[in-house]
Residue, then its C-alpha position, 0 to 999 in steps of 0.5 A: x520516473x517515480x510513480x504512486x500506487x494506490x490500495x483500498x481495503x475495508x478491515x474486517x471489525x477490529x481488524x485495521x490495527x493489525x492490517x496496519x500493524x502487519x504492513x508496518x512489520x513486513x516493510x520494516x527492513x526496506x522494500x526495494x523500490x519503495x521510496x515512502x508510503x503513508x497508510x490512512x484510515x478513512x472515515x469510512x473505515x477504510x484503510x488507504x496505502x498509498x506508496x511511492x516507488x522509485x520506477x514501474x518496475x519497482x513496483x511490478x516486481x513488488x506486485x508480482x514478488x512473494x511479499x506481496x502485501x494484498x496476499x500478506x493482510x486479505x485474510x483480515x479484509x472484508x473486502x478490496x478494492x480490485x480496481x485500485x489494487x494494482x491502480x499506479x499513478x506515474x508522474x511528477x509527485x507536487x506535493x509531499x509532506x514528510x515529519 
């Protein structure tokens, strides 16, 4: 079953297009698992990345592996959000808009 995950981070100043840059980079060649992700800036200057792995445990070997996107881009945060770090949404995903 596919399942979402769900990471907020607030950019140190300056700092969202390079976090979004280095994600970019670091997924570049595929991440096992990962079907699809979206990063969205937010009004608040928060930067939302939303993916969506193929199984649980798609993710929990990204969350436990050594690619690590938290430990990849922490270094340019003002803050995360721990609770949604490693927040998973798994289910039937009703709506996805692709270009």
């Amino acid at each position: 079953m596919k399942m979402m995950s769900v990471i907020a981070v607030t950019p140190k100043e300056g700092a969202a297009d390079k976090i979004m840059d280095l994600i970019v980079e670091s997924r570049k060649d595929g991440v096992e698992g990962l079907d699809s992700y979206n990063i969205v800036h937010t009004h608040e200057e928060q930067l939302l990345v939303v993916n969506e792995w193929a199984s649980m445990d798609d993710f929990m070997n990204y969350v436990n592996g050594p690619h690590n996107m938290i430990e990849l881009i922490e270094h340019l945060c003002e803050r995360f959000d721990e609770e949604n770090v490693c927040k998973a949404y798994s289910g039937t995903i009703r709506y996805q808009h692709k270009q």
